[in-house]
BAKOLGU-367012 format. One record per residue (C-alpha): x, y, z. Coordinates in steps of 0.02 Angstrom, whole numbers, padded with zeros to 5 digits. Layout:
N
      c1      c2      c3
       X       Y       Z
...
***
This chain:
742
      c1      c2      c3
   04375   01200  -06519
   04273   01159  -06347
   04134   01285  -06314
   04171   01393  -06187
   04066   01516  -06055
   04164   01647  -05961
   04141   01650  -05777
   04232   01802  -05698
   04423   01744  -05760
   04373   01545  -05800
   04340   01508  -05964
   04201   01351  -05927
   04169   01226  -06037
   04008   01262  -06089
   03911   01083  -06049
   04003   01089  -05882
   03923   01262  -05846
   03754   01221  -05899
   03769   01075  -05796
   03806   01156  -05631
   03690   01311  -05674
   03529   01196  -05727
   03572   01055  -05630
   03677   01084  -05463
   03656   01246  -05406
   03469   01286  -05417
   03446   01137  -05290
   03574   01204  -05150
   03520   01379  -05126
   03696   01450  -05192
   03680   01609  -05286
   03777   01581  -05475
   03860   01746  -05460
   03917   01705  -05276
   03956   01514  -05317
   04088   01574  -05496
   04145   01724  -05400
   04220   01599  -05251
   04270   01473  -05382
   04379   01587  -05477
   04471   01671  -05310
   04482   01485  -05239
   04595   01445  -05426
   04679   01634  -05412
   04728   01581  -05237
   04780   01393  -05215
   04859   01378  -05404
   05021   01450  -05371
   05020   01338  -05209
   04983   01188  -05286
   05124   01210  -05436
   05238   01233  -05316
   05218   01086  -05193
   05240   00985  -05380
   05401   01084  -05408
   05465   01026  -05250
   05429   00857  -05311
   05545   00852  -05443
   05659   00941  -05333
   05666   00817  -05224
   05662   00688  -05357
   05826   00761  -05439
   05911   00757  -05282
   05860   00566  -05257
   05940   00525  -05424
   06099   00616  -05378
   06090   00507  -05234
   06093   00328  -05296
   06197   00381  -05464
   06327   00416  -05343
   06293   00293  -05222
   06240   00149  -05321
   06179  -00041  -05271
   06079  -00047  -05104
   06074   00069  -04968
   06253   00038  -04848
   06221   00170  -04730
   06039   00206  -04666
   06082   00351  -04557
   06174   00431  -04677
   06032   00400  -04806
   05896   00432  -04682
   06010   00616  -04665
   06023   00652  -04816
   05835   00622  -04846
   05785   00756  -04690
   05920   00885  -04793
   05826   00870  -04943
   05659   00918  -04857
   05588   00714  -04906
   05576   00683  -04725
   05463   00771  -04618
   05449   00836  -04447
   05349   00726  -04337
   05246   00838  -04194
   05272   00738  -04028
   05097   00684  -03993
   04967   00650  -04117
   04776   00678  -04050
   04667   00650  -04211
   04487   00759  -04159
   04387   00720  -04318
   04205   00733  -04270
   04042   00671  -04356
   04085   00537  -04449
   03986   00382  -04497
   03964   00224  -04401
   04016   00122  -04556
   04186   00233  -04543
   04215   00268  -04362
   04153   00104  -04266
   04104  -00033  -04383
   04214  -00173  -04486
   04200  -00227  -04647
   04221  -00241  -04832
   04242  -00090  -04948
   04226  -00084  -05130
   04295   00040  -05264
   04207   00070  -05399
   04205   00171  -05553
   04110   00348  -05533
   04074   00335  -05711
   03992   00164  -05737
   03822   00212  -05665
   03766   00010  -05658
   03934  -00026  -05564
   03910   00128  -05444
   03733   00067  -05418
   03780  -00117  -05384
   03919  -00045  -05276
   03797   00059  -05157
   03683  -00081  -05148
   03799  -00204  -05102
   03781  -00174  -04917
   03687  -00340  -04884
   03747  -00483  -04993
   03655  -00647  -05018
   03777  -00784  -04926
   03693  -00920  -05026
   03730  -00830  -05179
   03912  -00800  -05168
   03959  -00961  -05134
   03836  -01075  -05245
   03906  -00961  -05383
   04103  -00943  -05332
   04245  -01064  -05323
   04213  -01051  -05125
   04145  -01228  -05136
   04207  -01349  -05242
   04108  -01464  -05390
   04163  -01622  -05313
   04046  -01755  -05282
   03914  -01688  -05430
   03912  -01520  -05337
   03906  -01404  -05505
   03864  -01231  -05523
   03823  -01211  -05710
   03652  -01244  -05768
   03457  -01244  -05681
   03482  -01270  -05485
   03593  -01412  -05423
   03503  -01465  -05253
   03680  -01560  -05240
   03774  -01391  -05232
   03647  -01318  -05114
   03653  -01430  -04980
   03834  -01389  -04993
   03807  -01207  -04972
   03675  -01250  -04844
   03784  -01331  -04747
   03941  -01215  -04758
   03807  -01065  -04694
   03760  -01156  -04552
   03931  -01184  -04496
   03950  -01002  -04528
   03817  -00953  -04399
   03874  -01091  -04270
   04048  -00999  -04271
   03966  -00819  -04269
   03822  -00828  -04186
   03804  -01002  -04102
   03665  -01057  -03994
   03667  -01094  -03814
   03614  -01310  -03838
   03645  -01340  -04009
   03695  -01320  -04195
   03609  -01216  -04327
   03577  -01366  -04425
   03461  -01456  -04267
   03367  -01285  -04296
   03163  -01318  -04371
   03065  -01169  -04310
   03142  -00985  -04263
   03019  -00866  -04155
   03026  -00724  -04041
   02972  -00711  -03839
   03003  -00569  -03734
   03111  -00489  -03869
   03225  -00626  -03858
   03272  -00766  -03993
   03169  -00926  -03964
   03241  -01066  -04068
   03162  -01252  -04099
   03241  -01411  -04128
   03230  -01580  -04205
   03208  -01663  -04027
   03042  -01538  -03970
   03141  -01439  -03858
   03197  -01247  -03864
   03362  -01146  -03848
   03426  -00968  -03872
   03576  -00885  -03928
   03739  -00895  -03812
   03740  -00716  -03798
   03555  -00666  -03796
   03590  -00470  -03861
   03666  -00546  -04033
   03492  -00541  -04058
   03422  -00350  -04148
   03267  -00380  -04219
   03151  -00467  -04333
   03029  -00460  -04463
   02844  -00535  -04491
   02766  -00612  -04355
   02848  -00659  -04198
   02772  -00841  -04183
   02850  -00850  -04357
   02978  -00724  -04396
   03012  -00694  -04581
   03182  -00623  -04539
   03309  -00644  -04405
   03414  -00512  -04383
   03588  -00558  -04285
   03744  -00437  -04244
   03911  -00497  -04218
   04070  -00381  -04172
   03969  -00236  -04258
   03878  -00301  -04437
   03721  -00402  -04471
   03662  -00569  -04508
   03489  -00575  -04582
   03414  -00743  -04584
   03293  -00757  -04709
   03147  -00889  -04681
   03023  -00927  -04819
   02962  -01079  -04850
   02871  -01048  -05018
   03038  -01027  -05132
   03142  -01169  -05155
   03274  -01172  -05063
   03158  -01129  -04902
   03046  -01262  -04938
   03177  -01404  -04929
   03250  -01338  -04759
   03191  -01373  -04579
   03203  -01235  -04536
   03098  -01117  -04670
   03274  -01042  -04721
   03281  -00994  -04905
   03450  -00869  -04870
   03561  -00787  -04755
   03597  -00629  -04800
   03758  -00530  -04726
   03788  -00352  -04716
   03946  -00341  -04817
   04025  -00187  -04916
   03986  -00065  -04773
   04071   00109  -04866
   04110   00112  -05056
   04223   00236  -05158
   04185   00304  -05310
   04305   00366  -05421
   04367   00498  -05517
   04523   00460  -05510
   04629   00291  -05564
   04487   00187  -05622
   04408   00300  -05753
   04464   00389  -05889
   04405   00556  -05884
   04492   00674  -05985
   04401   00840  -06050
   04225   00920  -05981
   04122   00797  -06079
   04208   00668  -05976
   04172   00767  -05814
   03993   00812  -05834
   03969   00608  -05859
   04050   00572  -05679
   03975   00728  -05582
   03790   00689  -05649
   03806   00497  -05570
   03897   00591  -05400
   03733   00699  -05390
   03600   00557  -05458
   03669   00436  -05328
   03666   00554  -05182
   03480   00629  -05236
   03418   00442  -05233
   03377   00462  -05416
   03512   00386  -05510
   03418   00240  -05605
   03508   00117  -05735
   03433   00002  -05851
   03502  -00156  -05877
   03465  -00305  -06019
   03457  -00473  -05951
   03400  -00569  -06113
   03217  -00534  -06151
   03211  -00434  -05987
   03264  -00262  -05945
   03296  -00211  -05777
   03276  -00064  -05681
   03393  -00019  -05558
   03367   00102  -05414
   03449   00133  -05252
   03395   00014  -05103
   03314   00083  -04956
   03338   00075  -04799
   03306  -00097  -04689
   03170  -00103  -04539
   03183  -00212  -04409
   03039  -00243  -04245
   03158  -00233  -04111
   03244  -00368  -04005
   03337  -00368  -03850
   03521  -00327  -03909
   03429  -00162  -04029
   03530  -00008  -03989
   03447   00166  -04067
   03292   00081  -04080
   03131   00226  -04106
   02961   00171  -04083
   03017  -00005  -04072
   03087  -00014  -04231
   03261  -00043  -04296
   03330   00048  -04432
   03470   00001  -04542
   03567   00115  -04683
   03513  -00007  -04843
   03655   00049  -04948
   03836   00072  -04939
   03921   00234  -04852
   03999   00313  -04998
   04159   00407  -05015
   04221   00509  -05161
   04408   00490  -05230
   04448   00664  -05296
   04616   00666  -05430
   04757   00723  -05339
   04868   00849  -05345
   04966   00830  -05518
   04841   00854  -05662
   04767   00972  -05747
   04599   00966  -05849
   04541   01063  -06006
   04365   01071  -05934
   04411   01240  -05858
   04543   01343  -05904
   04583   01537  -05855
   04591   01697  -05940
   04759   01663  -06000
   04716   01503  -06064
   04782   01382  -05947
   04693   01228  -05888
   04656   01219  -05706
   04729   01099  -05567
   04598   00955  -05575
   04601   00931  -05382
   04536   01076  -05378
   04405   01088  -05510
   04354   00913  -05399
   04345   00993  -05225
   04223   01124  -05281
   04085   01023  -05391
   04107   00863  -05289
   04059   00948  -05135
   03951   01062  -05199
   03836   00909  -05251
   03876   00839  -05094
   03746   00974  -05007
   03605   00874  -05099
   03653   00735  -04971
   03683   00844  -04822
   03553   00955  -04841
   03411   00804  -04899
   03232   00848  -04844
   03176   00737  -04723
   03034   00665  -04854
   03211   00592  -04955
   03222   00423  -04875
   03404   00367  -04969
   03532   00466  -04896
   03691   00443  -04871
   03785   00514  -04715
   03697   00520  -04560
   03826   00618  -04467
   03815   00780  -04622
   03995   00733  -04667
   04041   00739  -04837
   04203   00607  -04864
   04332   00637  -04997
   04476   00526  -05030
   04646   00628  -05083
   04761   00504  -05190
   04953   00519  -05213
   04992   00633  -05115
   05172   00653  -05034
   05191   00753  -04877
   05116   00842  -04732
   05127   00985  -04837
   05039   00917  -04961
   04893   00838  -04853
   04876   01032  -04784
   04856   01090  -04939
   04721   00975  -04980
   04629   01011  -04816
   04672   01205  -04862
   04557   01172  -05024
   04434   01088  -04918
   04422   01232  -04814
   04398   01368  -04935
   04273   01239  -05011
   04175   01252  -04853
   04168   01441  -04845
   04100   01464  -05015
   03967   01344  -04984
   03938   01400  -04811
   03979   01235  -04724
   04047   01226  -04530
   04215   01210  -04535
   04275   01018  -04568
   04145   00966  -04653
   04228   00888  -04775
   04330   00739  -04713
   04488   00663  -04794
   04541   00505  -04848
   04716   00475  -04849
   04788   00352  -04972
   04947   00289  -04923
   05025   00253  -05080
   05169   00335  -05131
   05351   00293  -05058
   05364   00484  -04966
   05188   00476  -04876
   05207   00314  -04807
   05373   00391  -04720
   05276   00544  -04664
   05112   00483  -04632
   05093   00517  -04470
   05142   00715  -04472
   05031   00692  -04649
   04883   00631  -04535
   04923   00779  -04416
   04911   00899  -04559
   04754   00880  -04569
   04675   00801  -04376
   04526   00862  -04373
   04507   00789  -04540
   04540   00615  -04576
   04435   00490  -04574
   04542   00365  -04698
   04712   00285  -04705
   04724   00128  -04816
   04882   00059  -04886
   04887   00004  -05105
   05015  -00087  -05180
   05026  -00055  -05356
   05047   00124  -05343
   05170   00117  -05209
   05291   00000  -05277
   05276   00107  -05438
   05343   00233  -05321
   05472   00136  -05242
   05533   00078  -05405
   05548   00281  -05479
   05626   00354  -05319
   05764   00242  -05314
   05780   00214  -05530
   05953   00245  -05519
   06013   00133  -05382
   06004  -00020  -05482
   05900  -00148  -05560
   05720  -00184  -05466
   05692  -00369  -05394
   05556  -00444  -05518
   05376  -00408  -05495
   05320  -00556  -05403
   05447  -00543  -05278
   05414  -00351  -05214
   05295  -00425  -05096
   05426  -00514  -04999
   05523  -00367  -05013
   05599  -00294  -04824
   05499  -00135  -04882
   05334  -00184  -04910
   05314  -00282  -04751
   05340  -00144  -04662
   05226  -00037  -04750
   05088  -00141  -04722
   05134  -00156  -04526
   05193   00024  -04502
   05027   00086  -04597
   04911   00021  -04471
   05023   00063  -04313
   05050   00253  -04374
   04850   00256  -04388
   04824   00197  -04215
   04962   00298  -04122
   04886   00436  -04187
   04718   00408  -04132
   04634   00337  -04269
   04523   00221  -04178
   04330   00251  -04163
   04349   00396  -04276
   04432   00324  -04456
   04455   00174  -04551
   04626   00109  -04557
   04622   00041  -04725
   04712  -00136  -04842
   04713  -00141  -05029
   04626  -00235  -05149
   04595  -00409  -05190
   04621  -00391  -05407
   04545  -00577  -05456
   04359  -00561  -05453
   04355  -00746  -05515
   04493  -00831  -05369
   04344  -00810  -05213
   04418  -00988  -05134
   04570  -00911  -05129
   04532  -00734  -05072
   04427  -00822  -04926
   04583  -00912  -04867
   04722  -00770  -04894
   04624  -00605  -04845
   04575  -00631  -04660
   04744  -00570  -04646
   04683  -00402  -04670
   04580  -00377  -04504
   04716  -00476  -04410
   04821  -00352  -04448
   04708  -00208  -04380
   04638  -00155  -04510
   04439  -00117  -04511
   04435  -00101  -04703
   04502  -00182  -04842
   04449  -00166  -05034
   04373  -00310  -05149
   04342  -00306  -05329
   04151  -00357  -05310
   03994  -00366  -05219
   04004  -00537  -05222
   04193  -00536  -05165
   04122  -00397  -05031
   03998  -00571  -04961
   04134  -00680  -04925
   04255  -00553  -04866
   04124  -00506  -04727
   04142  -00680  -04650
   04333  -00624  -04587
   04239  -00476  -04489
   04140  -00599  -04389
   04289  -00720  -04367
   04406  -00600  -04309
   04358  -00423  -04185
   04441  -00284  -04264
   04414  -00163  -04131
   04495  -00297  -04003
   04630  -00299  -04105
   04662  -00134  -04117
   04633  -00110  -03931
   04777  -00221  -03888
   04898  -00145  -04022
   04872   00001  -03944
   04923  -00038  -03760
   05070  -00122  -03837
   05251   00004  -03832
   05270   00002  -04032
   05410   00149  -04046
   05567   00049  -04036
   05460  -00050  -04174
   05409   00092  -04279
   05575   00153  -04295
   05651  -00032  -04367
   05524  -00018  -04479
   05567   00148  -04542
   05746   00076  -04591
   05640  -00077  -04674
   05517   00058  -04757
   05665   00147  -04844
   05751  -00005  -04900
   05758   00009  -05092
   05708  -00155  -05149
   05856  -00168  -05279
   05932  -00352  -05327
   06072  -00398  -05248
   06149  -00510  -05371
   06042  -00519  -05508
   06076  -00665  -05616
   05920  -00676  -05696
   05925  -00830  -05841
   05872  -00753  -06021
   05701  -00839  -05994
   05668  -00753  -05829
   05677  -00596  -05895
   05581  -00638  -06052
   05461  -00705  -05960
   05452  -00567  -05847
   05464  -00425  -05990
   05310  -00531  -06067
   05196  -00519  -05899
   05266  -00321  -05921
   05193  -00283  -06098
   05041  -00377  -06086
   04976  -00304  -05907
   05020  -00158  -06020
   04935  -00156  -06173
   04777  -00262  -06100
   04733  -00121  -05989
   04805   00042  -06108
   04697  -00044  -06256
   04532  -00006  -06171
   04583   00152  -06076
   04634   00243  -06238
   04529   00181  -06388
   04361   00141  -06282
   04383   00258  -06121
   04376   00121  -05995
   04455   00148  -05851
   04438  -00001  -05739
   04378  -00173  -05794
   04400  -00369  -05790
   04575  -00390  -05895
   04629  -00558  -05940
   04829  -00577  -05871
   04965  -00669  -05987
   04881  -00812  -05902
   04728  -00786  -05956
   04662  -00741  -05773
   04538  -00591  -05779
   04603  -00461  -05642
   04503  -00316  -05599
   04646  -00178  -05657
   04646   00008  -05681
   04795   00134  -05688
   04916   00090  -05559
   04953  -00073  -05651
   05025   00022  -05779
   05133   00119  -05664
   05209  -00039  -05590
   05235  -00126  -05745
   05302   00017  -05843
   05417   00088  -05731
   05466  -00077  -05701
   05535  -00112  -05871
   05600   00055  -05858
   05715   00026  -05729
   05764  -00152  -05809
   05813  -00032  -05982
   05899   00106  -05884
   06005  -00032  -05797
   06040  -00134  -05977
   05951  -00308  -05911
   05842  -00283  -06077
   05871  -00171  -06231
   05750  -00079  -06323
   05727  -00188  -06468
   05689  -00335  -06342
   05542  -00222  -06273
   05477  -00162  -06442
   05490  -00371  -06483
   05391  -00404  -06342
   05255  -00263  -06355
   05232  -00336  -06534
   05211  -00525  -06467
   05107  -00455  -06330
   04990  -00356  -06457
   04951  -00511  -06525
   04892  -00599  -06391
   04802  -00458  -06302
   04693  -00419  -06480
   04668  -00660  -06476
   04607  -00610  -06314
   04475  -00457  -06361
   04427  -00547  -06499
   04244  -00561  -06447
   04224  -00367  -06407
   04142  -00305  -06556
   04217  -00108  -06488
   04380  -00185  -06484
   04512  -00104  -06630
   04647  -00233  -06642
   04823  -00184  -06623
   04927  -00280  -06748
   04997  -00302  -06874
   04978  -00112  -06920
   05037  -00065  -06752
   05109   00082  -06785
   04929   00176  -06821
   04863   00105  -06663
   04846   00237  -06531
   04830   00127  -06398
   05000   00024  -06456
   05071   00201  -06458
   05029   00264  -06288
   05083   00067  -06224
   05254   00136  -06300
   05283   00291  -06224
   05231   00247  -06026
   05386   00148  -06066
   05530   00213  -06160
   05469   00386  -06075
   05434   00317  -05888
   05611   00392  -05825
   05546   00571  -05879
   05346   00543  -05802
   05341   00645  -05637
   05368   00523  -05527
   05326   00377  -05661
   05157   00434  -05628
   05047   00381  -05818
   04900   00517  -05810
   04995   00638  -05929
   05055   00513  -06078
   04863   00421  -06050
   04762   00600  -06061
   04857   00659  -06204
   04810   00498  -06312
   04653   00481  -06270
   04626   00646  -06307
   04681   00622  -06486
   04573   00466  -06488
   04412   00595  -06445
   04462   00715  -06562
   04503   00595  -06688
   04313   00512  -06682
   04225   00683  -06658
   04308   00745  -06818
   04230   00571  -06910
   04066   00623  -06817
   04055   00811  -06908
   04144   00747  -07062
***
């Protein structure tokens, strides 16, 4: 039984109370008996609320299935669907105009470009690495990626390979000549930098001197001015900080003094609480709030092994510049810049519940809820910082909070509802608290712009994902035939225009200068060469975000912010007439990606319902026995992708669909999880932790819980995994904390 302290009708798990009592509230000048009294009324008041936007869910849900059993195959008639979807309440009204009037948010949000990462709230090394990884050695991410290749002797394993660096050299400069380039000549003529007048002062080879092409690129510098140690360069928005020093290696070998150049790369960060942990009871929960509040104090401190060494790992401060000509918000002369990451929080959404709170009559309470209040409550650490704390996070006293899978405008005003009676307990101005919209499930992206005018004075994040929506695409229309295979959903007529629509909805309603209008994730931490190539696409499409799997991944995705000017971009969209558009892509959007004709070969649908189980069981394996939520999985392929839940949703419901429509039978599956088992326990051979599968599959939880987001995917609301995932890992805890007392 879990130790329990009663607070007014909430019955609190007792660590989880003495966390907030001894560690939260003391610190925020919020009375206890004030703080538990407004908890409990905010549950009393928004529970009813919240269980019935999920009825309407499977309301809607049921009435979808009716649908496609009757009308089976794909969609004939788009009006009529499009009809019938406005009858059943999944269509929304759109308001006529859409002003967005969200106030006080963060450069790195509002007017800025650049990489984002998402990161585990519960890995305290990863959330550390995360916030730090701001400003990213250039020289590092490619002499140590696939960015460059080992032709010619140009290695990467081993003690330093001068070969390799000259490489890297060489691919920087070009970099800079592209970015930043100089009036007379190329960064590689380049032997002396200094600084006159505030401007840029740059020697060549040949004696004589040049500047930059656009003098205010220049923002600042460090050291001396005859000699600067830094160079600090802006283009479209982020920094380039050119690092001279001729006393390491790589400085000493270069004309020019320069030993790195150092980019400022993952600009915001979210940690999460949601899809890529596993958090499932108030143990869990204390774990995940104590790294929220460590990393917005400034105190959160990891130490890390490195063989003999051990490492200490703090947050970065902040970076001071002398000012140059092109410094804006300069004080005293000097030039400030925010030496971490902007940092969001991803709340869990609306569906689950948690047993780290429950009421009087023994009920757990909605975990979105149970998020709202603690998050933000450690959030007034960061807004309310003493001016003698020199790591902060916002600037602007916002507090950002990503909502996931939600559905509707109704839903998104429930969310900034919560927000709002969050704000009154704590006695914060109104809209504090901004919102992050994900855009990932098949009913939002149809309603997301009255979703973003739900909640206008809110939102300071749109972003489109993938997994999770094609998971979605794939339950909503189960019944109207068999799915196209995995690989080919991103070619689908829907997705397309999801990823188009996404962006234009965001800027039609005002988004620009005041959110980020966000792309998804880049899952192969190891594939950098091909990232580099592929994801430029991202800001080309308007979008002044998009997520990568790594600060090293965060690097080289900076490089497509200086190649390409987001806010340009946007600007022209935005004169453009994009209605008559908007509206094709609304038929597009609703397209159910059903096969025409399937006539899939036997080995094509193995070979498929083998990529199916393994994604599967690679990922469930760790989530259930070791309580990972998000880490480097190794595909059927053997080609480590940075996974957490929504894979499983995808894959699942995906072989769901294939058994509901008879393209593979059950004892095919079970064959295949078996085959799969085996391959996925070969491949965590080496993890000491790691509790193989076979052959006595049938006592391995993990195996078990693999099972059931299958042959139970038709009945998950909306094929979501949470429920199924929670309830075996619980066992898992209880299991080992029985062994523990035993």
């Amino acid at each position: 039984m879990t130790a329990r302290t009663t607070c007014n009708s909430l019955q609190v798990a007792t660590p989880l109370y003495h966390f907030i009592e001894d560690k939260v509230l003391p610190g925020t000048g919020i009375k206890s008996a004030d703080f538990w009294k407004g908890f409990d009324e905010i549950v009393k008041d928004l529970t009813p609320k919240n269980a019935a936007l999920l009825a309407k869910r499977d309301r809607i849900q049921a009435d979808l299935d009716k649908w496609h059993k009757t009308n089976p195959g794909p969609i004939k008639d788009m009006a009529a669907y499009r009809q019938y979807l406005k009858e059943i309440g999944y269509i929304d009204d759109v308001p006529a105009k859409i002003v967005v009037t969200t106030q006080n948010v963060d450069d790195e949000l509002a007017l800025q470009a650049g990489p984002q990462l998402v990161v585990p709230v519960l890995n305290a090394r990863y959330a550390l690495n995360a916030a730090n990884a701001r400003w990213g050695s250039l020289y590092d991410a490619l002499y140590g990626t696939d960015v460059l290749s080992e032709e010619g002797g140009a290695t990467k394993t081993g003690a330093y390979n001068p070969i390799r660096g000259a490489k890297v050299v060489a691919f920087a400069r070009n970099f800079l000549d592209q970015s930043v380039p100089l009036a007379k000549a190329l960064y590689s003529d380049v032997v002396a930098y200094s600084v006159v007048d505030k401007k840029l002062s740059v020697k060549l080879k040949d004696g004589s001197t040049t500047g930059l092409v656009d003098e205010k690129q220049f923002v600042g510098y460090q050291g001396n001015p005859s000699a600067p140690s830094s160079v600090l360069l802006r283009n479209h928005g982020i920094h380039i900080d050119i690092q001279v020093d001729k006393s390491k290696t790589i400085g000493s070998t270069d004309p020019a003094g320069i030993n790195d150049v150092v980019l400022e790369a993952a600009l915001s960060t979210i940690l999460d609480l949601e899809d890529s942990v596993a958090v499932v009871d108030g143990d869990d929960k204390v774990l995940a709030y104590e790294n929220w509040l460590g990393i917005l104090k400034g105190t959160l401190v990891e130490e890390v092994v490195k063989g003999s060494k051990t490492i200490t790992r703090t947050l970065n401060p902040d970076r001071k510049y002398t000012a140059g000509i092109g410094a804006v918000n300069a004080k005293d002369g000097i030039v400030t810049l925010h030496g971490r990451s902007l940092l969001f929080l991803r709340n869990v959404g609306h569906l689950m519940t948690n047993p780290a709170i429950i009421t009087g009559e023994g009920k757990e309470i909605y975990e979105g809820i149970l998020d709202a209040v603690v998050t933000v409550l450690i959030a007034l650490y960061d807004i309310n910082r003493p001016a003698t704390q020199a790591i902060g996070n916002t600037r602007k006293g916002s507090v950002y909070i990503v909502k996931p899978k939600m559905h509707s405008a109704e839903e998104v005003a429930f969310a900034s509802e919560l927000f709002g009676r969050v704000e009154k307990l704590l006695g914060l101005p109104e809209n504090t608290v901004k919102l992050g919209i994900m855009d990932e499930e098949r009913r939002m992206s149809t309603n997301l712009k009255a979703a973003i005018a739900a909640a206008g004075a809110r939102v300071a994040f749109i972003n489109t994902g993938f997994l999770d929506r094609t998971g979605d695409e794939m339950h909503t229309g189960m019944y109207g035939g068999a799915m196209v295979r995995k690989g080919r959903m991103k070619i689908a007529k829907w997705f397309g225009a999801y990823e188009r629509r996404n962006v234009l909805a965001g800027l039609d309603c005002g988004l620009r200068g005041r959110a980020q209008i966000g792309k998804g994730m880049w899952p192969a931490p190891d594939l950098m060469k091909e990232m580099v190539e592929q994801k430029g696409a991202h800001p080309l499409a308007g979008a002044n975000t998009a997520w990568v799997p790594s600060p090293t991944a965060a690097t080289l995705h900076a490089m497509h912010y200086h190649q390409v000017d987001v806010a340009k971009i946007q600007e022209d969209m935005e004169k453009q007439d994009t209605a008559a558009e908007y509206e094709a892509l609304t038929d597009e959007l609703l397209t159910v990606p059903i096969a025409l004709y399937p006539d899939w070969t036997k080995e094509e649908i193995r070979e498929a319902l083998n990529n199916n189980c393994q994604g599967i069981l690679g990922y469930v394996v760790r989530w259930i026995d070791q309580g990972v939520g998000c880490s480097k999985v190794p595909d059927i392929y053997n080609v480590g992708l940075m996974e957490d839940r929504a894979t499983l949703r995808i894959s699942s419901q995906h072989i769901a669909n294939w058994l509901l429509h008879k393209y593979v039978t059950k004892e095919e599956v079970n064959e295949a999880l078996q085959r799969m088992a085996t391959i996925v326990d070969a491949q965590n051979a080496d993890d000491p932790l790691y509790k193989p599968m076979m052959p006595n599959y049938q006592d391995s939880y993990a195996y078990q819980a693999a099972s059931d987001l299958i042959f139970k995917g038709l009945e998950q609301p909306n094929g979501y995994t949470e429920p199924l995932l929670h309830a075996w890992r619980l066992k898992v805890k209880k299991e080992k904390k029985g062994q523990a007392t035993a």
